[in-house]
C-alpha positions in Angstrom: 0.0 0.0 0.0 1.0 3.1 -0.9 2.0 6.1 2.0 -0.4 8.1 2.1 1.1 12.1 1.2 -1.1 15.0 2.8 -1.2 17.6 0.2 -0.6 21.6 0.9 -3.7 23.0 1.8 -5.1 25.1 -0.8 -5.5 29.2 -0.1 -8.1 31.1 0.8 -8.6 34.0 -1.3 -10.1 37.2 0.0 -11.9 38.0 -3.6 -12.6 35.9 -6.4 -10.1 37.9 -8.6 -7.4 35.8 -6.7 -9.1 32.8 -7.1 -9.9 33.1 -11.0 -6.7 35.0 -12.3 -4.0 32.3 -11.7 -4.2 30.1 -14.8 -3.9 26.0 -15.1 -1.4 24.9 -17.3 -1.8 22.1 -19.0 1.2 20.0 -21.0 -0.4 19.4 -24.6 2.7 17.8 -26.4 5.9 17.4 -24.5 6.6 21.0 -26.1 3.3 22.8 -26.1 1.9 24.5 -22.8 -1.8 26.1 -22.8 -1.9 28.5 -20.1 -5.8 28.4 -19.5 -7.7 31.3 -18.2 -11.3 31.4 -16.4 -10.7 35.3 -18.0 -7.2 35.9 -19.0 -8.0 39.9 -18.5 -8.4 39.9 -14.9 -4.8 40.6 -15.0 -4.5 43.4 -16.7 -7.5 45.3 -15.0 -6.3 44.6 -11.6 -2.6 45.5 -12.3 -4.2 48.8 -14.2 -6.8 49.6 -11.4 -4.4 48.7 -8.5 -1.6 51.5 -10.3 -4.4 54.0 -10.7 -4.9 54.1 -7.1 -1.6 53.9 -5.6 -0.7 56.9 -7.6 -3.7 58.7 -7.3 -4.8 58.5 -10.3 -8.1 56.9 -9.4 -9.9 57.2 -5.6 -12.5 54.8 -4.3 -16.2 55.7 -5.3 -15.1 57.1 -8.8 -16.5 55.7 -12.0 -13.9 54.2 -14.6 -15.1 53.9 -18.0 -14.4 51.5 -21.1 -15.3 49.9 -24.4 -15.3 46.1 -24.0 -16.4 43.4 -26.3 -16.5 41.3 -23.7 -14.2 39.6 -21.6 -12.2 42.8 -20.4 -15.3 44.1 -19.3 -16.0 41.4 -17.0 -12.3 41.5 -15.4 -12.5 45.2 -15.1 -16.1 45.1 -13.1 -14.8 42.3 -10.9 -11.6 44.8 -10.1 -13.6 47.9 -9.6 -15.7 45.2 -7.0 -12.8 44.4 -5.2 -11.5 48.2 -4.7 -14.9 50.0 -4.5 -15.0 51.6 -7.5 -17.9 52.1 -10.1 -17.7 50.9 -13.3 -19.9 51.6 -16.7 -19.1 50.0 -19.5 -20.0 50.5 -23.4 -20.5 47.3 -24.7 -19.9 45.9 -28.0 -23.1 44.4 -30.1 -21.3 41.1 -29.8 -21.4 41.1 -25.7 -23.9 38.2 -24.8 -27.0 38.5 -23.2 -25.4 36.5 -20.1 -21.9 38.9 -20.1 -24.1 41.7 -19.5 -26.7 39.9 -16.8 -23.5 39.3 -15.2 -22.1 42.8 -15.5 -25.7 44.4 -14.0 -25.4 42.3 -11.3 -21.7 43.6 -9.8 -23.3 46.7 -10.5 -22.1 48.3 -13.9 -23.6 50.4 -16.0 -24.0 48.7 -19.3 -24.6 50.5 -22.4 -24.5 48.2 -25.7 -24.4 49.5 -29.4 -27.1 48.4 -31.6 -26.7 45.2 -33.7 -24.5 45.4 -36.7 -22.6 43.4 -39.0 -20.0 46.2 -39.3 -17.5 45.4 -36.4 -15.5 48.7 -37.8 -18.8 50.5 -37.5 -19.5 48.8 -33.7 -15.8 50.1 -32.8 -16.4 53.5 -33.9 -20.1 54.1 -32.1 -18.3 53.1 -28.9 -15.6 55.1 -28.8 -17.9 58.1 -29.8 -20.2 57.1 -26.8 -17.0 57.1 -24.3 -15.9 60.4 -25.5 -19.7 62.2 -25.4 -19.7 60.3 -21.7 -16.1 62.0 -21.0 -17.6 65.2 -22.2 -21.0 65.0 -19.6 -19.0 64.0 -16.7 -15.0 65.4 -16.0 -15.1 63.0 -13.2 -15.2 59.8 -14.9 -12.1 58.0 -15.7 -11.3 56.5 -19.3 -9.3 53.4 -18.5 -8.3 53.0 -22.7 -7.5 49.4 -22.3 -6.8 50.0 -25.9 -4.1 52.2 -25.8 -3.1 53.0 -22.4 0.7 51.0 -22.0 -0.2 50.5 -18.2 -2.1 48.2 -19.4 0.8 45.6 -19.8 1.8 46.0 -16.2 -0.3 42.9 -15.0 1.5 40.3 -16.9 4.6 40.6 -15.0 2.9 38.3 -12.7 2.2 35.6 -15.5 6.0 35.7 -16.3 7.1 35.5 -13.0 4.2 32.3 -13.0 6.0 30.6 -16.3 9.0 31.2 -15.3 8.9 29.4 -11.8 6.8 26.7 -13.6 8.8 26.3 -17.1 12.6 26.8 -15.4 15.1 26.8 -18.0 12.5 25.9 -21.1 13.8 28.2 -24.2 9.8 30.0 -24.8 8.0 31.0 -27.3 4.2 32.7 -26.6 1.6 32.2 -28.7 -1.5 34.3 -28.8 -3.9 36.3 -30.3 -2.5 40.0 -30.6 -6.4 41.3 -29.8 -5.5 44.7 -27.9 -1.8 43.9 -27.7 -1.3 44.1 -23.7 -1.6 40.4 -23.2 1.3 39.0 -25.5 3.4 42.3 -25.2 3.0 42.5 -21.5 4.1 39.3 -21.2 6.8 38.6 -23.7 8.4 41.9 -22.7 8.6 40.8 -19.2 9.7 37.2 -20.3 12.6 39.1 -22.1 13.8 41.2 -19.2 15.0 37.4 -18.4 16.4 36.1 -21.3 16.0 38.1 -24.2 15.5 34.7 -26.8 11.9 34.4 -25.7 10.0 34.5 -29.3 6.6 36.3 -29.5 4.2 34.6 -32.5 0.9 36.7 -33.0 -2.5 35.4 -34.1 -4.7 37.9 -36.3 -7.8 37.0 -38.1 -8.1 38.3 -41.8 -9.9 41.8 -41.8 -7.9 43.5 -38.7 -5.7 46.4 -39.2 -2.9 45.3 -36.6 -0.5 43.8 -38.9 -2.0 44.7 -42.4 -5.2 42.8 -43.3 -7.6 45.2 -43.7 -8.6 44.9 -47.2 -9.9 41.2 -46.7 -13.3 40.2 -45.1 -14.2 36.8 -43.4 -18.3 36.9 -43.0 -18.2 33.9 -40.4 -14.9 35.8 -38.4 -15.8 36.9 -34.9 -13.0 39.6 -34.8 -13.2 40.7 -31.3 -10.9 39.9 -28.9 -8.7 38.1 -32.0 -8.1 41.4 -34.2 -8.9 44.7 -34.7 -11.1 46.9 -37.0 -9.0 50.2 -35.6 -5.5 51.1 -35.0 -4.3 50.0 -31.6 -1.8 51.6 -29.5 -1.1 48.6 -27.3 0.2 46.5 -30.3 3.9 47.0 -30.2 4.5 45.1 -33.4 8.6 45.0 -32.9 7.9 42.8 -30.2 6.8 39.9 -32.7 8.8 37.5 -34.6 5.5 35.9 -36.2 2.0 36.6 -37.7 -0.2 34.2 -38.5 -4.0 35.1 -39.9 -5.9 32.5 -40.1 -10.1 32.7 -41.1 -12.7 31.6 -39.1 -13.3 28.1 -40.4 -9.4 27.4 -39.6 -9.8 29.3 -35.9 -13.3 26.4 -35.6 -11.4 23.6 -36.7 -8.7 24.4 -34.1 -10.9 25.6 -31.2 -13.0 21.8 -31.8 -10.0 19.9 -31.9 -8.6 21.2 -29.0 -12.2 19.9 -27.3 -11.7 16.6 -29.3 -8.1 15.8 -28.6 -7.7 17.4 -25.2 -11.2 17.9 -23.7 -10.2 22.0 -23.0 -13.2 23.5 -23.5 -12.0 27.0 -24.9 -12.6 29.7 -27.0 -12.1 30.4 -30.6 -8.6 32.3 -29.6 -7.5 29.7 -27.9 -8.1 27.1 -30.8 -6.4 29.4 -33.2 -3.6 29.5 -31.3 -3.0 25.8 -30.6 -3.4 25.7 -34.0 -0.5 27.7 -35.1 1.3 26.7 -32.1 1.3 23.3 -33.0 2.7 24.4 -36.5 5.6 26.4 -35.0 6.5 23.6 -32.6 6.9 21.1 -35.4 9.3 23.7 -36.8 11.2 24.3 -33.3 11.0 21.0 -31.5 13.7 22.4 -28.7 11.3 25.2 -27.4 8.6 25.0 -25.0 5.4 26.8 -27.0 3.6 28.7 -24.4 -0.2 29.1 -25.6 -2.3 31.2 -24.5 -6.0 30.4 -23.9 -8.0 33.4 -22.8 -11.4 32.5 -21.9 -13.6 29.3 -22.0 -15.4 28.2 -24.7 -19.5 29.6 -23.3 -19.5 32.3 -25.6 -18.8 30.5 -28.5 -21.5 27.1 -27.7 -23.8 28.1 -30.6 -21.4 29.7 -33.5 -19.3 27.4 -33.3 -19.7 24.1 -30.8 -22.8 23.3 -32.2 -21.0 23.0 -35.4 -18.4 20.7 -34.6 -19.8 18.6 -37.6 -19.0 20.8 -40.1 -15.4 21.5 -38.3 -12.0 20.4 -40.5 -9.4 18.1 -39.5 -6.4 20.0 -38.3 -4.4 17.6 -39.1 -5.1 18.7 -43.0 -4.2 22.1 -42.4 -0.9 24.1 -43.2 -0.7 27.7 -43.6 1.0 29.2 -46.7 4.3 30.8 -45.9 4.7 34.5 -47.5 7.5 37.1 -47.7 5.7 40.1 -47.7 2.2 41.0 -47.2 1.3 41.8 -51.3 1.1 37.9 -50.9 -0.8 37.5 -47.5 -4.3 35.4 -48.4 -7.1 33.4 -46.8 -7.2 30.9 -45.2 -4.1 30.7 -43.5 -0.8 32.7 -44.2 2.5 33.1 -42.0 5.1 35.4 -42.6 8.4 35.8 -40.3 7.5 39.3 -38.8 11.3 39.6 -37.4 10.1 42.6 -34.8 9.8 44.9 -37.1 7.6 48.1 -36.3 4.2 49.2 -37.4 3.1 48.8 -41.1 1.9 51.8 -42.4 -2.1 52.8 -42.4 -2.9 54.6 -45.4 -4.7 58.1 -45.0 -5.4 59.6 -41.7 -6.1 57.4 -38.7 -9.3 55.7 -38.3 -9.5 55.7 -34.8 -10.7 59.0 -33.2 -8.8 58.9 -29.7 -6.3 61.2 -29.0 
């Protein structure tokens, strides 16, 4: 008979934040890692909220203020619960009935655009929104998860985190670029360590972040993956790799990661394991860190549903371009070598300051 071994107690948090922001990680292949998240954003809207007050910034009782299509705002309502702020939040059409019963119960103000195909269109109306709400009310405070920097602070725990779990592993992140804070936050505190961490970014086709504007995918559900406006929290030098993959590619993935692995996760996630299964038949020697951002409850009826009609992963190899004149659906890499911004032609879409 085995000894029997007492196992460390577990901790009791003090808020749920604690209890939800730590990630499982879970070994895939001997060289892939999913890092996977209840809501990966918890830690960048308690690292953001916690600056903001320590430095004055913010006090307790204020309103903070924020575009969201859907996971950030959660996080960032669960912060302001935990350090007594007051939250609104202007919600994108694709925010679930269930996100926002959720988000009106911690207390938060929820204002959602009106339904629309146009995901460039939904991205404009809510920035207009924050800035009329700026306008009414000097007191509010526009936390610009888009383009505010301290929004990277958070993931300096998450490195610290890999690092005590992976020691010694050459790394190489994998994730959806989205707002940018996640994947730079983290890579750039990976580096502060050893420099040879390698950064691969997931876009779908139709964002602006790394140059894919001019294509549309009907079925792609670009928030959270992409954007439809220039973001100030993409630091493209920071990336060695792009991959855009369309939405049929990102299902496939997202199933298969259900099928093979039984990780329920959403479509980010899939996309990711996707190309991170690519880049670790390349580089066998590294440890491929992916990042999975949220479950897969959002996603149940565009894409779980579906799992029929899903393609074998196994079948599917992206095409390798040199430059983007050649990027095309549904699946294209190019070796991004940290190279800053490309350039957006004619004046910049996105009205924020």
């Amino acid at each position: 008979m085995r000894d029997h071994i007492t196992a460390p107690a577990p901790p009791v948090h003090e808020h749920v934040t604690d209890a939800i922001k730590a990630p499982a990680l879970i070994r895939l292949t001997p060289n892939t890692v999913l890092v996977r998240f209840e809501t990966l954003k918890v830690y960048s809207a308690l690292g953001a909220v916690r600056h903001l007050l320590e430095t004055g910034v913010l006090r307790r009782g204020q309103t903070v203020v924020d575009s969201s299509s859907g996971i950030y705002a959660l996080a960032l309502a669960m912060a302001c619960h935990r350090y007594g702020l007051r939250c609104r939040i202007v919600a994108s059409t694709t925010v679930s009935d269930a996100m926002r019963a959720q988000l009106e119960i911690l207390g938060v103000t929820v204002d959602r655009m009106p339904p629309t195909d146009d995901l460039l269109l939904d991205q404009h109306r809510r920035v207009r929104l924050v800035q009329e709400l700026l306008a009414r009310d000097p007191d509010l405070h526009w936390m610009r998860q888009y383009h505010d920097p301290l929004h990277h602070l958070g993931y300096a725990d998450l490195a610290d985190l890999l690092r005590r779990a992976l020691p010694g592993e050459p790394l190489t992140v994998v994730g959806s670029v989205g707002t940018g804070a996640s994947t730079g936050g983290l890579t750039r505190s990976l580096r502060a360590h050893d420099p040879r961490v390698r950064l691969v970014g997931v876009q779908p086709f139709g964002s602006v972040s790394f140059g894919s504007e001019r294509f549309t995918d009907p079925d792609a559900i670009i928030a959270g993956i992409g954007s439809a406006i220039p973001f100030d929290n993409v630091h493209h030098e920071l990336y060695d790799r792009i991959h855009w993959l369309d939405f049929q590619h990102a299902m496939a993935a997202t199933v298969g990661l259900m099928r093979e692995h039984a990780v329920f996760a959403g479509l980010s996630t899939g996309a990711a394991h996707l190309v991170a299964a690519w880049e670790a038949g390349r580089e066998p020697a590294r440890t491929h860190v992916v990042i999975g951002a949220d479950t897969g409850h959002r996603y149940t009826e565009r894409v779980f549903t579906r799992h029929r009609e899903a393609l074998d992963p196994a079948r599917l190899a992206p095409a390798e371009i040199t430059s983007l004149t050649d990027l095309a659906p549904p699946w294209a890499t190019l070796d991004w070598a940290r190279r800053p911004a490309v350039p957006v032609p004619g004046p910049r879409k996105d009205p924020v300051p």
